[in-house]
C-alpha positions in Angstrom: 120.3 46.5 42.0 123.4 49.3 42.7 124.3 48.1 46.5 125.2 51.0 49.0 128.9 49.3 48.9 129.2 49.4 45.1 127.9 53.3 44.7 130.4 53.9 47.8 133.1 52.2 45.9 132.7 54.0 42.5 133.0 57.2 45.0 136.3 55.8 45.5 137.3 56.0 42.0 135.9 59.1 41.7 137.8 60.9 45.1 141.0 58.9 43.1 140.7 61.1 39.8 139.1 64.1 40.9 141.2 67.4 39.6 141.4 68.8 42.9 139.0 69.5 46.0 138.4 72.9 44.7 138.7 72.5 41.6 136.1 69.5 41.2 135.9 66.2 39.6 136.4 67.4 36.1 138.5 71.4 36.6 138.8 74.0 33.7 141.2 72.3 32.0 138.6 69.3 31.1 136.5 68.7 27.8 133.7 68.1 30.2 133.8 71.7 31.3 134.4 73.0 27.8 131.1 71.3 26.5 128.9 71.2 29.6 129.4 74.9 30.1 127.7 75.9 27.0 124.1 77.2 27.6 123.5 75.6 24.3 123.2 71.8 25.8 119.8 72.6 26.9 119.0 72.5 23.4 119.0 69.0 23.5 117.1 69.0 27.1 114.0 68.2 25.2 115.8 65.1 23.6 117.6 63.7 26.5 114.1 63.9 28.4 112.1 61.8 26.1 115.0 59.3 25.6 114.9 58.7 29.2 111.0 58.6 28.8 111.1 55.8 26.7 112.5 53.2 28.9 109.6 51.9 30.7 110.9 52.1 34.6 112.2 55.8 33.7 108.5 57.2 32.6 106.7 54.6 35.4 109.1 56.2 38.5 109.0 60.0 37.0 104.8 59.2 36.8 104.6 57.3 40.0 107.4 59.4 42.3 108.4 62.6 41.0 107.2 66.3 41.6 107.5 66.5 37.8 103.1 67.7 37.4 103.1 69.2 40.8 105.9 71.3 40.5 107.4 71.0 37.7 109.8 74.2 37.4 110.8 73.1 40.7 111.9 69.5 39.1 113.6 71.3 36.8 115.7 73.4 38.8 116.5 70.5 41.5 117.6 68.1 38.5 119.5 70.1 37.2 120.9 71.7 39.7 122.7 68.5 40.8 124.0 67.6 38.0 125.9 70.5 37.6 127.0 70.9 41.1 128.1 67.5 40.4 129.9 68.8 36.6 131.3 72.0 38.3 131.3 71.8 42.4 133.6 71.5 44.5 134.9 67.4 45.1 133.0 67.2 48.5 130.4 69.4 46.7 130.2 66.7 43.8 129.7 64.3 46.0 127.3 65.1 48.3 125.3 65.9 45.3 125.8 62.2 44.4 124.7 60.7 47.5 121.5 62.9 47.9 120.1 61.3 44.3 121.2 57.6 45.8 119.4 58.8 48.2 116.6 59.7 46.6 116.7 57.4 44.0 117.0 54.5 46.6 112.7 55.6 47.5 112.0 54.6 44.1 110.6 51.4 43.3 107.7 50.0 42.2 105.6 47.6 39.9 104.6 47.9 36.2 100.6 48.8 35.8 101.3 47.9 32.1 103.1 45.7 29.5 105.8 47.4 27.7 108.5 45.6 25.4 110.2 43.1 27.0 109.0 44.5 30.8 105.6 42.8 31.7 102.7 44.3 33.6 103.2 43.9 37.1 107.3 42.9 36.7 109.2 45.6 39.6 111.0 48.7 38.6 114.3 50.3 40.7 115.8 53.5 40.0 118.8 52.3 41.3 119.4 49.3 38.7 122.9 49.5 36.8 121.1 48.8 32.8 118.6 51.8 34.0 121.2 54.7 35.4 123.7 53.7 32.4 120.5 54.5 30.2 120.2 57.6 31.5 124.0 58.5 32.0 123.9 57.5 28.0 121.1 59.9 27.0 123.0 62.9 28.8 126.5 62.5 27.4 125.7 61.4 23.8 123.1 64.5 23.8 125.2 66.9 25.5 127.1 66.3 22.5 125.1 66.4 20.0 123.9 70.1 21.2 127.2 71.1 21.5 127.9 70.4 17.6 124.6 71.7 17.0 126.1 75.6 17.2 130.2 75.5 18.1 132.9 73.4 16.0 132.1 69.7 16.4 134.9 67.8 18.7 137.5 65.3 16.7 137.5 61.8 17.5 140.5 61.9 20.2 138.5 64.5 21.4 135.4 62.4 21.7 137.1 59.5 23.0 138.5 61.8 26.1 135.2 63.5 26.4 133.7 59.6 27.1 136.6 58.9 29.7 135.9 61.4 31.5 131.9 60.7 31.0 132.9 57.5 32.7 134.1 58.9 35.4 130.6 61.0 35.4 128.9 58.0 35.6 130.8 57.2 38.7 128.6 59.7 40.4 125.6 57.7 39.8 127.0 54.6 41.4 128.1 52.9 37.8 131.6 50.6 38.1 133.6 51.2 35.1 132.7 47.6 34.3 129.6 48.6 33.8 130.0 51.0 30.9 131.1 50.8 27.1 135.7 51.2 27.5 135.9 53.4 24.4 133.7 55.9 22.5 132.7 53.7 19.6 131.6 50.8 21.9 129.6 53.5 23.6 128.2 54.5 19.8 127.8 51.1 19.8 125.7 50.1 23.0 123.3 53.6 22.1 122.5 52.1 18.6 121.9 48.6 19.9 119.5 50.4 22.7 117.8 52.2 19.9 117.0 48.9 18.4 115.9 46.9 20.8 112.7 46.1 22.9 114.0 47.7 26.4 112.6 51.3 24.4 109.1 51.4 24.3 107.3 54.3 24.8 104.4 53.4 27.4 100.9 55.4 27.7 102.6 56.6 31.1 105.7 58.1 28.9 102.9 59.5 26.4 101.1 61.2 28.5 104.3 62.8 30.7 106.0 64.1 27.2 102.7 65.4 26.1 101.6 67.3 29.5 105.1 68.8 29.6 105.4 70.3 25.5 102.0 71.2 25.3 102.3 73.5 28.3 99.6 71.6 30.7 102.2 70.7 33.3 104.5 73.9 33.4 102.2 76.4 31.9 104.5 77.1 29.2 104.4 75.8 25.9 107.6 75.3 24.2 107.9 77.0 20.8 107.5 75.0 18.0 110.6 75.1 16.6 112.0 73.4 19.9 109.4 70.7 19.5 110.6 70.4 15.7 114.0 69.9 17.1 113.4 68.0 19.6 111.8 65.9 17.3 114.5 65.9 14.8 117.0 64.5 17.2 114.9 61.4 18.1 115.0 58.1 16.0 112.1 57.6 13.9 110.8 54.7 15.5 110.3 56.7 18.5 109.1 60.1 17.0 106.2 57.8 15.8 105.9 56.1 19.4 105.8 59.4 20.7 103.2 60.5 18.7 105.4 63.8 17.3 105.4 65.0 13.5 108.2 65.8 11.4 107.3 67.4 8.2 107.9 70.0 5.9 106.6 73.2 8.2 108.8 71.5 10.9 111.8 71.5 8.5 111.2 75.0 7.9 110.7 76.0 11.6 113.9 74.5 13.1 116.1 75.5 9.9 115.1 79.0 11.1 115.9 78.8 14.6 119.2 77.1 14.1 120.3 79.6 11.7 119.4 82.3 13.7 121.2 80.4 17.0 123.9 79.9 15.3 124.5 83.6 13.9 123.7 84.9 17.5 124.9 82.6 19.8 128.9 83.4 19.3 128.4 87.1 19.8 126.4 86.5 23.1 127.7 87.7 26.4 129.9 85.1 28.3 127.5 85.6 31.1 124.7 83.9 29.5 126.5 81.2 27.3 128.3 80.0 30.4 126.1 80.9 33.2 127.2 77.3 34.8 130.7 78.9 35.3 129.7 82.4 36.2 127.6 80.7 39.4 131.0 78.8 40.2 132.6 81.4 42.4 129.7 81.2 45.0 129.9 77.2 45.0 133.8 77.6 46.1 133.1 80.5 48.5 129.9 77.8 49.8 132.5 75.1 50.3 135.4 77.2 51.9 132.5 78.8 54.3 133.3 82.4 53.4 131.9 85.7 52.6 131.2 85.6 48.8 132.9 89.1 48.2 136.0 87.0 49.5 135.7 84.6 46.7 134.5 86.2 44.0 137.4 86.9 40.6 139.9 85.5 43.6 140.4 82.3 41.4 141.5 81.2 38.0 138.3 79.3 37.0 137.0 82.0 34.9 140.0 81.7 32.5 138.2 78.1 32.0 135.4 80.4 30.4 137.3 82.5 27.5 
C-alpha cells in the first residue's frame, strides 16, 4: 500500500527534475511532449482501457467506485484531463493534479465478489497499491507508444530508452519510487511480457461487462466504429482478445487496414490545432497558474515552437 510519505517523497523527485515551474515536469524540449502531444495516442485509448480492465482490482474499483456508467463522458474528460495537466501543466499545476488522484484514489478499496487468477473471492483490492498503479502507468506509456508508431516515424532505441526515463519520472506522479519500476526500456519490455503471461491478467465478468457496455455504446451512447474496435482489438494479446470476448477476422482485417491507411494519408496534412490540441490549450494553463488575463498570455511564450 503507497503511504502518504512515500507518494510525498516521489513528489520530491519529481519537484528535483522538473524543467521549470512554467515550463512543467517534462517542457517542449522532451520526447514526452513530442509523443503525448499527438492527437493520435487516443488511438490506442481503447487498448490501454481494456489492459487496465484486465487486472482484476482495476475493473472491480472502476465497477464498484467510478462515475464510469453514470457519467461516463464526464469520466472521460476528468481522466484525462489530469493526466495531461500532469504531461503539460505547469510544475505546481502537475502536481496538484497528482495529489487530487491520491486523493481520490486513496477512497478506493474494497473486496473481491469473485475469483479471478491468482486474486480470490473476497481477498481486498486498493487503488493505491504499488504492483496495481505500475500496471496502469505500464499500459499508458507502452501504448502511447505504440499509437504514436501507429501513423508518425517510429522512435529509435536511444530514443525509447529516454522516452522510459522520463516515463519514470511520470510515474512519479502516481506515487511510484524509482525502485519500483523496470531501470531501462528493455526491462520495462520485459516486466509488460511477463504481465502478459501471467495469472495477475484475467479478465473478470466485472471487466466483461464494463468493456462491453462502453464499445457497444450502452454506457456512453455512442458506439465506436468498427474499425476502432478492430484495432482495438488488434493491439491486445490473443489470450485476452479471447477473454474479452472480441473477434479478429478477416472483415476486421479489412476494416482497420482501411482506416489506418486513410489516417495515415490524412493525419500529416491536418491542422496543427487539431493534432496537438494538448499544446494549443497550454497557453491558458500558464495564464491559470500566473493568475492573469488570458489575452496576457496567449503567443507570449515559446511553447508553441514545442508544436512545429
Amino acid at each position: 500500500m503507497l503511504s502518504q510519505d512515500d507518494f510525498e517523497s516521489s513528489l520530491d523527485t519529481v519537484c528535483e527534475a522538473a524543467a521549470g515551474s512554467i515550463e512543467g515536469v517534462f517542457g517542449p524540449a522532451s520526447l514526452t511532449w513530442r509523443v503525448d502531444r499527438e492527437a493520435a495516442v487516443f488511438l490506442g485509448a481503447g487498448r490501454a482501457l481494456l489492459l487496465q480492465l484486465a487486472h482484476p482490482w482495476v475493473a472491480a474499483a472502476i465497477a464498484e467506485h467510478s462515475r464510469t456508467f453514470a457519467d461516463p463522458i464526464a469520466r472521460f474528460h476528468q481522466t484525462f484531463n489530469t493526466v495531461f495537466t500532469m504531461v503539460f501543466g505547469t510544475r505546481d499545476q502537475a502536481l496538484a493534479a497528482a495529489r487530487r488522484l491520491h486523493r481520490r484514489h486513496a477512497a478506493v478499496t474494497g473486496i473481491l465478489p469473485w475469483t479471478a487468477g491468482r486474486f480470490p473471492a473476497g481477498s481486498h483490492y486498493r487503488a493505491n497499491e504499488v504492483s496495481a498503479l505500475r500496471w496502469v502507468h505500464a499500459t499508458l506509456v507502452e501504448t502511447a507508444l505504440l499509437t504514436h508508431d501507429l501513423v508518425s516515424p517510429a522512435l529509435t532505441d536511444s530514443e525509447r530508452e529516454k522516452y522510459w526515463v522520463e516515463a519514470r519520472l511520470f510515474a512519479a506522479l502516481f506515487g511510484l519510487r524509482q525502485a519500483d519500476l523496470p531501470s531501462n526500456w528493455t526491462s520495462f519490455i520485459g516486466y509488460n511480457e511477463a504481465m502478459l503471461r501471467s495469472d495477475i491478467l484475467t479478465v473478470s465478468p466485472a471487466a466483461r461487462k464494463i468493456a462491453e457496455q462502453i464499445f457497444s455504446g450502452c454506457a456512453t451512447k455512442l458506439r465506436a466504429p468498427k474499425w476502432y474496435l478492430a484495432l482495438t482489438t488488434h493491439l491486445l494479446p490473443e489470450r485476452l482478445r479471447g477473454e474479452f470476448g472480441l473477434v479478429f477476422g478477416e472483415r476486421e482485417q479489412r476494416s482497420m487496414n482501411l482506416a489506418l491507411a486513410l489516417i495515415r494519408r490524412l493525419y500529416p496534412r491536418l491542422p496543427m490545432r487539431i493534432r496537438r490540441w494538448a499544446l494549443i490549450r497550454r497557453p491558458w494553463r500558464v495564464c491559470k497558474e500566473r493568475g492573469s488575463p488570458t489575452w496576457q498570455c496567449v503567443g507570449s511564450t515559446d511553447f508553441g515552437s514545442a508544436g512545429r
